[in-house]
Structures are given as C-alpha cells and as structure tokens.
N, C-alpha and C positions, 0 to 999 in steps of 0.2 A: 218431458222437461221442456217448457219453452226455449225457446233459444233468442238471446238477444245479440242483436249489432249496431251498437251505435255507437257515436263519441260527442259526449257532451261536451255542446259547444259553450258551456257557463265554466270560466277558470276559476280553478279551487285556488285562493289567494292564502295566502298565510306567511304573515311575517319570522324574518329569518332573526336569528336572536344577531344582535349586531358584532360583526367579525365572525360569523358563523359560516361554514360554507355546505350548509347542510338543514334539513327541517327534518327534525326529529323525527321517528317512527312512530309514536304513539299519536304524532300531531297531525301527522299524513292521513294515519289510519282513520281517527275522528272525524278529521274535516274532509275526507275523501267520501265515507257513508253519509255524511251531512248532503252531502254535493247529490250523490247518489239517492238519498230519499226525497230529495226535492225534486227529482223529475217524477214527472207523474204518471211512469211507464212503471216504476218501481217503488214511490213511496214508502211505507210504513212496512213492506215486505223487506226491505234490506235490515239481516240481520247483523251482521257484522263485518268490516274489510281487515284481513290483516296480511301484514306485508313485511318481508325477511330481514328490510333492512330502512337506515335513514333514506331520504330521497334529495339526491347533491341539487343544490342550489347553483345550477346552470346549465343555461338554454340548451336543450335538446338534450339533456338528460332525461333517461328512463328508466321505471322502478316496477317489474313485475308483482302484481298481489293477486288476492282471492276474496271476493265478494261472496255473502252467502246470501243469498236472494231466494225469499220463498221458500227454504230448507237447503235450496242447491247450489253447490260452489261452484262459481262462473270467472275463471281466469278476467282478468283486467289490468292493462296497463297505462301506467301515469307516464305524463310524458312535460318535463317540464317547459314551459311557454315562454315565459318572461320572468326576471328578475332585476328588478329596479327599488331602491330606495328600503331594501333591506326587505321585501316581499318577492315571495316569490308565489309565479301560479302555475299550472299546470292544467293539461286537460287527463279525461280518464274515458276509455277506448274501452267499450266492454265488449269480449270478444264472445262468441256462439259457441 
C-alpha cells in the first residue's frame, strides 16, 4: 500500500446554505474527492470520500472521513479554515 502525508494546501470552498450552520454530507463528500482528484499525487485514482457526518461551519472545526484511493481506504481529516459570507473552506490532511 502506498502511504500518503500530506495536507492540501488548496481549500475545498463551498457555500453554506444561508442561516445554515453546517455543509451538508453529501456536499463535503463531493467537493472533498473533487479537491482530492485535482492533486496530481492522486488524480483519477480517488474513488470515493465518505464521511459519518455534516461538517459545522466553524473555524477549527473537524470532520474525520475515508478516502478510497487506488482500491485502499486512507483515513483523512477536514479541518475547517474559514468561513465568511456564507462559504465555508476547509483543508484535508490525508493521513498514512
């Protein structure tokens, strides 16, 4: 199994529905393997991220999930960044 460490440094942006204090699970999920296939360590091999819960829309909030990269499930956690103007981002820490 390869083993990855890194934490991309591109924040996964996604607006928050307004009076929301939360970005949905399915929406993390998406735009978190989007985030994920665009580094070019992992590309077109990220199969899927899915993750237990919404991710709260504020700072220093964190959201344990599972990436399936290449066939193999590699723990990763979001960690959110900022949230201004009804978006919020986050980075994602993929652990080894």
């Amino acid at each position: 199994m390869k083993k990855y460490l890194l934490m991309l440094a591109a924040a996964a942006p996604l607006l928050v529905a307004c009076g929301a204090s939360s970005v949905s699970e399915s929406d993390v999920e998406s735009t978190t393997k989007e985030q994920l296939a665009s580094n070019p360590d992992f590309g077109d091999s990220v199969e899927k991220v899915e993750c237990s819960d919404d991710l709260k829309a504020e700072k220093g909030e964190t959201l344990d999930c599972t990436a399936t990269i290449a066939g193999e499930e590699v723990a990763i956690t979001l960690e959110v960044t900022k949230v201004e103007d009804n978006t919020a981002e986050w980075t994602i820490d993929v652990a080894e």
